[in-house]
C-alpha positions, 0 to 999 in steps of 0.5 A: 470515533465510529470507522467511515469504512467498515467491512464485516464478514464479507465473502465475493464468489465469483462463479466456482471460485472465491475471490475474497474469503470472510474479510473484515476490517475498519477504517477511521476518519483521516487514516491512510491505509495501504492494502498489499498483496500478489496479483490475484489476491482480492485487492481489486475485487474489495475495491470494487465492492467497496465502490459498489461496482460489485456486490458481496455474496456474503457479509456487509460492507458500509461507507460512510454509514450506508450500506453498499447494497440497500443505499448504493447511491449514497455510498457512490456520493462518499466515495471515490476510485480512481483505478490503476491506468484511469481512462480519461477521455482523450479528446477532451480538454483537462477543463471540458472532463473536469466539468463533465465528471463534476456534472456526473457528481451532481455539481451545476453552475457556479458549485461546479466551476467552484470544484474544478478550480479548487482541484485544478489548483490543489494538483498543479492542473492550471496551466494545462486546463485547455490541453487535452487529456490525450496529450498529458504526460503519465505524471499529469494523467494521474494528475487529473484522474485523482483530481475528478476524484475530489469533486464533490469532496468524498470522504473515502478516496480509493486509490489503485496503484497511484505511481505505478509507471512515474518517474522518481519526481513524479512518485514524490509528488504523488506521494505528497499529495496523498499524504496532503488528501488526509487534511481532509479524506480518508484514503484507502492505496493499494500498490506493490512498491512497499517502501512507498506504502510504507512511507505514506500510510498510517496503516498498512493490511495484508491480503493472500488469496482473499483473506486478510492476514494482518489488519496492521502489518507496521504492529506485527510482532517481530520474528527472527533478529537479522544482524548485519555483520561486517568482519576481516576473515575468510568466508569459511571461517567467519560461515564456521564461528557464526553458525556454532553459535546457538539460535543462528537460522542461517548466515549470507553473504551480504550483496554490498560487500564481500566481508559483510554477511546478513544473520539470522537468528533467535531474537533472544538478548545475548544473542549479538554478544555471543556472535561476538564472542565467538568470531573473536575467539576464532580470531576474526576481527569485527568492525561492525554488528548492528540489527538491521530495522524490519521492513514493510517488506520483511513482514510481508514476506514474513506472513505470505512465503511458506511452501502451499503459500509459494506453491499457489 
């Protein structure tokens, strides 16, 4: 199956300063893929060139088969982006602006009326349709912005920060929804809520200063085990026993409890059995020692924290 998004090499100078450094990556039919990183770190900038609103200095980029440069138009009729905080036009009723955006993407007559009933149906849209857009809820503006999105039925959606700024019910909903968009597009999400990419995307690429990390962060290999240790003893005795224990990087307080602790230590087999042995013999009674699972969360901090990294 050949990628519908394909980046190859791809570098963005912006002046003296380069904003994206050698990226390369590919996107398969009907993934969806998170991009993370800090503010700063090229998100946007990939997005933009993505969507042929900037040009690479260097490197190649298609979509859908056609090259973002030499066939912009086409890459423009394959795609769809809908940036964080969208401006809608406010003075406009949800119909009016999903009508004009459907006749900026080419649709006329019945095709457009067509389109925006099948994205006014598919978001929830019809009972707002003669409201203005000025007057939505946050939950409803994003509603219609991804909804201007799926006209003219693009095969990549770029979605920038979809839930920032909703509420519990409304991140749900929008996360069923993208999750739904897979039937039959390919979504590329950025965002910095991590439990919420982790819980939607297939796929999940890091990026630091411009330059990608991991194109899988979910398959990166594990690195240190972190335990969870629940124990009756002082804190002095129990930091003593566990820190004896060979390949144990450090121990802390765990916030949910005062008798419970998170370890970190060497992922090696005996490692937990040692723990064991050891807060026992310091006669320290354990009721509970279980790995906790990594977290997207984990890798991210795993692969971007380090001193320069901090620093910059």
């Amino acid at each position: 199956m050949s990628a519908v998004v394909l980046a190859q090499h791809v570098t963005k100078w912006y002046g003296p300063r380069r904003a994206v450094t050698d990226v390369s990556f590919a996107i398969e039919p009907g993934e969806i893929v998170g991009l993370l990183g800090p503010n700063g770190s090229g998100k946007s900038t990939i997005f933009r060139m993505l969507t042929g609103y900037l040009v690479p200095t260097s490197g190649r980029i298609e979509v859908a088969g056609h090259d973002v440069v030499a066939d912009s138009l086409a890459v423009r009729r394959a795609i769809s982006y809908v940036p964080e905080d969208a401006p809608l036009y406010e003075h406009m009723r949800v119909g009016e602006f999903l009508h004009f955006m459907a006749g900026l993407k080419g649709l006329r007559g019945a095709a457009a009326r067509a389109a925006v009933a099948a994205a006014a149906e598919r978001l929830d849209l019809t009972r707002v349709m003669m409201l203005s857009t000025g007057k939505l809820s946050r939950g409803f503006r994003q509603r219609v912005s991804i909804a201007q999105a799926l006209l003219g039925d693009p095969k990549v959606l770029v979605l920038d920060e979809p839930t920032s700024g909703l509420d519990p019910h409304q991140v749900i909903a929008v996360r069923d929804l993208i999750q739904s968009l897979a039937e039959r597009h390919t979504v590329l999400i950025a965002s910095h809520i991590l439990p919420e990419i982790e819980k939607i995307a297939s796929r999940v690429m890091i990026l630091l200063d411009g330059t990608l990390l991991t194109v899988d962060a979910l398959k990166e290999p594990a690195g240190d085990l972190v335990m969870q240790l629940a124990v009756a003893g002082s804190e002095e005795a129990v930091r003593r026993a566990v820190t004896a224990v060979a390949g144990v990087r450090r121990i802390a307080a765990d916030p949910d409890g005062s008798s419970r602790y998170l370890v970190e230590a060497e992922r090696r087999p005996s490692i937990a059995a040692e723990l064991v042995a050891a807060l026992v013999a310091a006669g320290i009674a354990v009721s509970e020692l279980t790995e906790r699972r990594r977290t997207l969360e984990d890798v991210f901090l795993e692969l971007t924290r380090g001193p320069a990294r901090v620093a910059a």
